[in-house]
PALOKE-880967 format. One record per residue (C-alpha): residue in one letter; x, y, z. Coordinates in nm, 3 decimals, m for minus. Layout:
! residues N
<A,<X,Y,Z>>;
...
***
This chain:
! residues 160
<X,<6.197,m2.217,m2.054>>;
<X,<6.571,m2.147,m1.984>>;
<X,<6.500,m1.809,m2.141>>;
<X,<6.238,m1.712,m1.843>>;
<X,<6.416,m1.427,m1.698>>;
<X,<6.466,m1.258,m1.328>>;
<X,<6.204,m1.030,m1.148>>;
<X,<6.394,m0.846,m0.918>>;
<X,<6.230,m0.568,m0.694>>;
<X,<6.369,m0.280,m0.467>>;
<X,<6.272,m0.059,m0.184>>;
<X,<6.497,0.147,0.000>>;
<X,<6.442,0.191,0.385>>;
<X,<6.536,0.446,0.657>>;
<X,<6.772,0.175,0.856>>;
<X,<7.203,0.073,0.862>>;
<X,<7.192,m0.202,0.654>>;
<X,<7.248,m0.463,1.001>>;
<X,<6.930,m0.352,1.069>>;
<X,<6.752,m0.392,0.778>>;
<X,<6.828,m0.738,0.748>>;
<X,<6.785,m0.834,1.079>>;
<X,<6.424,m0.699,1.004>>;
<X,<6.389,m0.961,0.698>>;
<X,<6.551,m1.221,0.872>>;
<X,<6.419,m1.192,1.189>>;
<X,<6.068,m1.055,1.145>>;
<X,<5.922,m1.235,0.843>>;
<X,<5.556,m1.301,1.040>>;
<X,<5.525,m0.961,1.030>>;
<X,<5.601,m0.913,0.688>>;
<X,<5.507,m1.192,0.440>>;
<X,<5.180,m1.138,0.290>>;
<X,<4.924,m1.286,0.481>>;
<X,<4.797,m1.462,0.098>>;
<X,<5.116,m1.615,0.041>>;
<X,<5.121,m1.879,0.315>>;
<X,<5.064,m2.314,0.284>>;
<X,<4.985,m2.357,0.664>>;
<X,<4.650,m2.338,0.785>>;
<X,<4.622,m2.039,1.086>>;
<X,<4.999,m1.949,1.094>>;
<X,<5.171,m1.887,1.409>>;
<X,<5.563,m1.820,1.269>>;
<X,<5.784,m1.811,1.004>>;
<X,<6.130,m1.860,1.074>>;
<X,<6.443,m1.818,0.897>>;
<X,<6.704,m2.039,1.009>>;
<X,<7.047,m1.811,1.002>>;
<X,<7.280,m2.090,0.855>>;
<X,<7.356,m2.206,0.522>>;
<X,<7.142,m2.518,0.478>>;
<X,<6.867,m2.394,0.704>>;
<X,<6.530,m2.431,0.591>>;
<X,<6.282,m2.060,0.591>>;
<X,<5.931,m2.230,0.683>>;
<X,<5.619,m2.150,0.833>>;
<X,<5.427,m2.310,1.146>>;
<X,<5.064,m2.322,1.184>>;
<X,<4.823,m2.368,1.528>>;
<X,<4.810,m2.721,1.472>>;
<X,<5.227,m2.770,1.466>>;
<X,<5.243,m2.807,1.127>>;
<X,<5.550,m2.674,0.945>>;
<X,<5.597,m2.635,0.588>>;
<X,<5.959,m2.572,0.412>>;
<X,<5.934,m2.290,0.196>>;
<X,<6.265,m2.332,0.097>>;
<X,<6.644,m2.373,0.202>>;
<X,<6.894,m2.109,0.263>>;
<X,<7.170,m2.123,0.008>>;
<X,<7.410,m1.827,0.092>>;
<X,<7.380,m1.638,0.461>>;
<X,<7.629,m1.309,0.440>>;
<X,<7.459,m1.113,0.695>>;
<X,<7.450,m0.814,0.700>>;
<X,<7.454,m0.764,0.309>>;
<X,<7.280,m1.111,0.149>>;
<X,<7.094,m1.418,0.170>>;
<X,<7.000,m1.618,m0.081>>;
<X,<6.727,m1.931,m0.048>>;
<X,<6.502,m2.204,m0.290>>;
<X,<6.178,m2.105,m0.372>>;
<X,<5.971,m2.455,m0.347>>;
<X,<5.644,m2.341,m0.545>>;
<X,<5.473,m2.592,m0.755>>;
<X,<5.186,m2.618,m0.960>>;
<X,<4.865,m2.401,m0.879>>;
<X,<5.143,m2.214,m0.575>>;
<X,<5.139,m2.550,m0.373>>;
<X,<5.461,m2.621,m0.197>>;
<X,<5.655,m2.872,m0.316>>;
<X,<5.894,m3.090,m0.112>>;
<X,<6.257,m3.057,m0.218>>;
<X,<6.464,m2.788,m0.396>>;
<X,<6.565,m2.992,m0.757>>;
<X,<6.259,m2.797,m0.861>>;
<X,<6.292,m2.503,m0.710>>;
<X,<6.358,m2.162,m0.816>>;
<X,<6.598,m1.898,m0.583>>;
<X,<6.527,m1.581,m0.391>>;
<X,<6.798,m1.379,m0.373>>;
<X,<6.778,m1.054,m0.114>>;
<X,<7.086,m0.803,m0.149>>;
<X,<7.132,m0.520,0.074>>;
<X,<7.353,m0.252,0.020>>;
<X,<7.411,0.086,0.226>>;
<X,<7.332,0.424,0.032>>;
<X,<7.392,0.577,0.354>>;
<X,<7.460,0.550,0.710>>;
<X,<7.143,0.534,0.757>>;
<X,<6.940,0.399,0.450>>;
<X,<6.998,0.096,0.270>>;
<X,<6.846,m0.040,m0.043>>;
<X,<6.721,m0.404,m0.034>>;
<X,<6.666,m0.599,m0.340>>;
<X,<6.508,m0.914,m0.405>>;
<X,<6.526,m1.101,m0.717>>;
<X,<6.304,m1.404,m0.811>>;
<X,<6.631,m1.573,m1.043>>;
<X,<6.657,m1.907,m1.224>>;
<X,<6.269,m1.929,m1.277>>;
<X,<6.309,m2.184,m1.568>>;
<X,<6.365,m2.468,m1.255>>;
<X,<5.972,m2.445,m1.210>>;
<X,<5.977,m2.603,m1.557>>;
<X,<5.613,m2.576,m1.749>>;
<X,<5.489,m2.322,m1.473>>;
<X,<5.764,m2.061,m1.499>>;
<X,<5.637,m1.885,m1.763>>;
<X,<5.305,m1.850,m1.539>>;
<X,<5.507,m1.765,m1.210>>;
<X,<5.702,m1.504,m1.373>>;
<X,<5.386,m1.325,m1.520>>;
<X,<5.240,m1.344,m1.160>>;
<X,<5.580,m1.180,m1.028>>;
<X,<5.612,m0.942,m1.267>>;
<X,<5.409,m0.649,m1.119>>;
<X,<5.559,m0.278,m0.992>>;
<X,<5.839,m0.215,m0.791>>;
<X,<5.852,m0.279,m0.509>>;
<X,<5.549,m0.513,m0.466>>;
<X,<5.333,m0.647,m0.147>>;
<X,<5.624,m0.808,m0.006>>;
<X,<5.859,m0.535,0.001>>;
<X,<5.561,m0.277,0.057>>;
<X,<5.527,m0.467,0.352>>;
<X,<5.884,m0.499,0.464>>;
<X,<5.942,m0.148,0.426>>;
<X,<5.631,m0.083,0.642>>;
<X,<5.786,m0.331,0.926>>;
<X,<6.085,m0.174,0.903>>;
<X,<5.940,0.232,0.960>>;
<X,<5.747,0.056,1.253>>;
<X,<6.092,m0.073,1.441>>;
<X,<6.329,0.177,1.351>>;
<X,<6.303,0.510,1.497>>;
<X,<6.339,0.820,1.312>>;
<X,<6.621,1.054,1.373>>;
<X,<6.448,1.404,1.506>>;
***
């Protein structure tokens, strides 16, 4: 299982690269997939900007669920955070068993920047990582960077 390897992903957005991650770590209600949520009717998602911060979602009812805590916060170029899926993409409750997401942003231009994210050290979901990484494993850039990138055209406006 220590073999299961990385799925990273990349999309490259019209934006400085402060801007594009203050769109992924300020915005994430508007762009996480609406499918890939634990709380019933959610209301936010928040990233907390600090190193030990937790990303998590709130639903209508107050409940909060810790999708993970943030490892490494370099703004504007990374930020790295656990991935707590479990079994049958439940959450799970602490990071010993979770995987990482790692987002990297890095300027091609003064005005575009190319953001990657990488699903690393997948093995940590032990006898589910081989089935996690097959569900990753789709096209570049996938729904959640699809998405982003959307978010991103929305916010930032184009030069004439």
């Amino acid at each position: 299982m220590a073999s299961t390897p990385d799925v990273a992903k990349s999309v490259t957005v019209e934006a400085t690269i402060e801007q594009a991650f203050a769109i992924f770590a300020e915005r994430p209600i508007e762009w996480w997939p609406e499918s890939h949520v634990f709380v019933k009717d959610r209301q936010a998602i928040t990233i907390e900007p600090f190193v030990g911060g937790r990303y998590f979602e709130r639903g209508a009812d107050g409940e909060e669920i810790a999708w993970g805590t943030i490892t490494e916060w370099e703004p504007p170029k990374r930020l790295v955070m656990t991935w707590r899926v479990g079994p049958y993409w439940q959450p799970i409750f602490e990071d010993e068993h979770a995987s990482f997401i790692k987002v990297d942003f890095e300027a091609v231009g003064p005005t575009t920047t190319k953001v990657t994210l990488t699903h690393a050290d997948l093995h940590r979901h032990g006898e589910i990582a081989e089935g996690i990484h097959k569900a990753l494993d789709g096209p570049s850039p996938g729904e959640t960077l699809e998405k982003y990138a959307a978010v991103v055209d929305r916010h930032i406006p184009k030069a004439a």
